[in-house]
C-alpha positions in Angstrom: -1.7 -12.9 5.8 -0.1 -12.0 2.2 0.3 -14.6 -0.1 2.8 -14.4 -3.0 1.8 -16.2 -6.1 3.6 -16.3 -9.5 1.7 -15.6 -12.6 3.0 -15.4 -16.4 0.4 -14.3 -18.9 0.3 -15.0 -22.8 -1.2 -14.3 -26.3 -1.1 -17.2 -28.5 1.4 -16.6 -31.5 2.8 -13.4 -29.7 5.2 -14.7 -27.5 7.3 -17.4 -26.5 7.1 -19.1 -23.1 10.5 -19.5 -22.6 11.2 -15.6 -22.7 8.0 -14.9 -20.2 9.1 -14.8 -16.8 6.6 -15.2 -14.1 5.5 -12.3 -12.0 5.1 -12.5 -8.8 1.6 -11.5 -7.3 0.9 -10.5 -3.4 -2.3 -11.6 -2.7 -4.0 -10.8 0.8 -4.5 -15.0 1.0 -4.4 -18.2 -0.8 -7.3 -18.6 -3.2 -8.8 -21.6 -2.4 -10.9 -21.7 -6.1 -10.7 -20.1 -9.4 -13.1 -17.3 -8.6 -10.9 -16.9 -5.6 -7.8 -16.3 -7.9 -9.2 -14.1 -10.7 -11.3 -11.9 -8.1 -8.2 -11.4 -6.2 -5.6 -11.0 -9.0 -8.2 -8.7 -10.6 -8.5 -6.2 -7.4 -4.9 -6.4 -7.0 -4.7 -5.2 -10.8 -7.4 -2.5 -9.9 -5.3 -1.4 -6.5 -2.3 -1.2 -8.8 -3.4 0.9 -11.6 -5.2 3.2 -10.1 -2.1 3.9 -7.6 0.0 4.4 -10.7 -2.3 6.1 -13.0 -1.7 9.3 -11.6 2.4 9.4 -11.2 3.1 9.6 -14.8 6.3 11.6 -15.3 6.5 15.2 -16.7 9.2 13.6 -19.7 8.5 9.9 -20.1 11.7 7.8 -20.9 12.5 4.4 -19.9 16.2 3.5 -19.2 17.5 0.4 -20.7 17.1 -1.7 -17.9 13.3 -0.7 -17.3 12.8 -1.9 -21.2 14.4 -5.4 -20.4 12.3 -5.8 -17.3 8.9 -5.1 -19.3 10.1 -6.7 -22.2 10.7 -9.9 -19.9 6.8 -9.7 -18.9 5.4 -9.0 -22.4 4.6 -4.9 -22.4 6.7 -1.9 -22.3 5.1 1.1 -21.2 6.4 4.6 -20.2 3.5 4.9 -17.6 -0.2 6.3 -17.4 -1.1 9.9 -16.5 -4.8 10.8 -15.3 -7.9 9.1 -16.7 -10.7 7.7 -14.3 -10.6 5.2 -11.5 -11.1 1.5 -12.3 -13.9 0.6 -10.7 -13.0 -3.0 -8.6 -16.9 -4.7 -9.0 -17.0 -4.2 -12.7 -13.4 -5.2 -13.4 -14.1 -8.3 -11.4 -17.6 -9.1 -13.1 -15.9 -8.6 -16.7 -12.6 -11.1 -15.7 -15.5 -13.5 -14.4 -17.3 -13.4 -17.4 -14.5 -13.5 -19.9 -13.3 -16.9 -18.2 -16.6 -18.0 -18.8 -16.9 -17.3 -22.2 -13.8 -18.5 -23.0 -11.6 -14.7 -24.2 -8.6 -16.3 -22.3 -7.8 -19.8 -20.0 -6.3 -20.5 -17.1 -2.9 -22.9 -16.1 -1.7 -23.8 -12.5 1.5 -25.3 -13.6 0.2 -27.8 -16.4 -3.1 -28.4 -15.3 -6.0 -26.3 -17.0 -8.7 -24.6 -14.4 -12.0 -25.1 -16.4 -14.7 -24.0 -13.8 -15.1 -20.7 -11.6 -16.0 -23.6 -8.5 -13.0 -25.8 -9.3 -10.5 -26.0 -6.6 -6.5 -25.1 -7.0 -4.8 -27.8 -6.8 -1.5 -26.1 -5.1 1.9 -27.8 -5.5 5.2 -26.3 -4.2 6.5 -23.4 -7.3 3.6 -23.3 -9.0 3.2 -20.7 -11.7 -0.7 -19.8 -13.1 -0.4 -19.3 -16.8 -3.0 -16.9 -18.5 -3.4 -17.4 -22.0 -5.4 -14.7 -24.1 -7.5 -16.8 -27.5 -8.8 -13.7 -29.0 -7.1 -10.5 -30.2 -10.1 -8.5 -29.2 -9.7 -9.4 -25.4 -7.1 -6.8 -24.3 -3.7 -6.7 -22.9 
């Protein structure tokens, strides 16, 4: 059964968390770990771009409203048009690996997930917070 969860993500000294809404995420189910979570946000993120990559517009514009909704999650973007597939296995071993090696962290609410193994510990409104640590990690 689908299972909405609401994500915000971050680069330190780019933003500020009071302007960084939270976006919310279907998931097929509740993640019951961390590996759980980033394999599943990760395939959603695969699912996602490669739907879009493809119905980039003849003339891109963006209407004001579209800039204030991406502004609001941290990226404006007119769309992609063609390139290659993402490929699901490797996108989930390289988000696996980053959190290992530390390129970004992981919030549920205030509480840090430090371990692939570790459990969620799921309150009511909870919001996961990425946070990026190095400028060569993407986004």
């Amino acid at each position: 059964m689908p299972y909405t969860i609401y994500v915000r993500m971050k680069k330190l000294g780019k933003q500020k968390s009071a302007q960084l809404q939270p976006v919310p995420c279907e998931l097929e189910e509740k993640p019951g770990t961390v590996r759980e979570l980033l394999t599943a946000l990760t395939e959603l993120g695969v699912r996602q771009y490669n739907a879009r990559k493809d119905e980039g517009q003849l003339l891109a514009y963006l209407t004001r409203e579209e800039i204030a909704g991406q502004a609001l999650r941290g990226k404006i973007t007119a769309g992609l048009r063609g390139g290659e597939d993402a490929w699901r296995d490797e996108a989930v071993e390289n988000t696996l690996q980053c959190f290992e090696d530390g390129i970004y962290r992981v919030f549920a609410g205030e509480t840090e997930l430090t371990a692939l193994t570790e459990a969620i510990p799921w309150t009511e409104d909870m919001v996961f917070t990425f946070i990026r640590l190095t400028m060569l990690a993407g986004w």
